[in-house]
N, C-alpha and C positions, 0 to 999 in steps of 0.2 A: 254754581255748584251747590247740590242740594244733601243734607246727609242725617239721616232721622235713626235716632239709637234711642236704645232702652232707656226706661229710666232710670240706670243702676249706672249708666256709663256717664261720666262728669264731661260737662262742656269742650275742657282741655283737653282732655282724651281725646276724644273726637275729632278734635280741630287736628291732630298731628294726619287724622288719616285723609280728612278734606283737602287738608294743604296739598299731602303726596297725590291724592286722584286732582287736585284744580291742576298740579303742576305739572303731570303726566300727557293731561288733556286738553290743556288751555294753556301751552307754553309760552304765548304772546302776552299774558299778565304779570306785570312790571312790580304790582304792588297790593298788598293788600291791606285792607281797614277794619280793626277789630273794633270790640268793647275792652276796656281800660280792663277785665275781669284774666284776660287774654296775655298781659303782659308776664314779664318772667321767662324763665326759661324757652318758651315757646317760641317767642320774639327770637334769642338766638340760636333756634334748631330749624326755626325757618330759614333764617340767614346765610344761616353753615350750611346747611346740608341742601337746601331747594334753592340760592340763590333767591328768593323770594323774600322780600323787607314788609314785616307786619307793623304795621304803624296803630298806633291804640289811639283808642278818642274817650278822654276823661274829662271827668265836669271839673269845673274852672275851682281854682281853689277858693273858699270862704263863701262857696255857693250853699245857701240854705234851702233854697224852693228851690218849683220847678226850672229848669233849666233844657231850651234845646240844643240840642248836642251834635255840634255840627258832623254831616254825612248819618247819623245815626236814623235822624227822620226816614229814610229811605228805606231803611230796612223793615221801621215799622209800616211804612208807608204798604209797601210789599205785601207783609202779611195782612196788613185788615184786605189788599185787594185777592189774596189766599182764600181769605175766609167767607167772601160770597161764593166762592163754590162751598153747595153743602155738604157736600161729602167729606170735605176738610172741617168741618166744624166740631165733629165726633173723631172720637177713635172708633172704627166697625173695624179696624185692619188688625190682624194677630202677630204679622210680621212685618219689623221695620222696612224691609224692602217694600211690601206694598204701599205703606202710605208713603215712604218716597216718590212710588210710580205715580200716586194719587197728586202729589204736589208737582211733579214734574208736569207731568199732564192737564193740570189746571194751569198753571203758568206758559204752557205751547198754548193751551185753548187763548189765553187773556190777549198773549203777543198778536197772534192771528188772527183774531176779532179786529184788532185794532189796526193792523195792516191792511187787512180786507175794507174796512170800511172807508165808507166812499168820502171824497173829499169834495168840503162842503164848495159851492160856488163862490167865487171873488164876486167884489162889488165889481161894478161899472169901471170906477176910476181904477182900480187895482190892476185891471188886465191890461195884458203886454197891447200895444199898438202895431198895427204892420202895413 
């Protein structure tokens, strides 16, 4: 679920309206995984109200450096694979809906590239025998 706001609208805000559309549209998701920024009240409005448990992922305590942050990778993983389409590298969009459509639509391109693409040959020994 993807959800792009102004930049006058705060993270937390936002997330109340992500959570109601994931929950609306994706009723088979058990759990979700924030950033530690996310905790607080959110955590239990998800609870109460969407049956839906936000689980936060914060750095370890007494951590100085870098640190990776376990499930966090993924997200940024996500975005650098966003940001080879060039269209997502700029803002040219005037309104949040379209660069929504712009990232929705880069992410159906990335899925479908990679299902379409042909699977490479097994070696010799790898293949079934009959």
């Amino acid at each position: 679920m993807i959800t792009v706001t102004p930049a006058d609208t705060t993270d937390r805000d936002a997330a109340r309206e992500l959570h109601w559309r994931l929950r609306l549209t994706q009723p088979q998701i058990t759990q979700v995984w924030a950033d530690s920024a996310y905790a607080g009240q959110l955590v239990n409005w998800a609870d109460d109200r969407l049956r839906l448990p936000l689980r936060t992922v914060s750095r370890p305590r007494g951590a100085k450096d870098f640190v990776i942050l376990p499930r966090r990778w993924k997200v940024e993983r996500t975005i650098g694979w966003l940001m080879n389409a060039r269209r997502n590298v700029r803002d040219y969009e005037r309104l949040p809906q379209h660069s929504e459509a712009h990232v929705n639509w880069s992410l159906i391109t990335l899925v479908t590239r990679r299902l379409a693409r042909k699977r490479r040959a097994l070696p010799q020994s790898h293949q079934k025998v009959q």
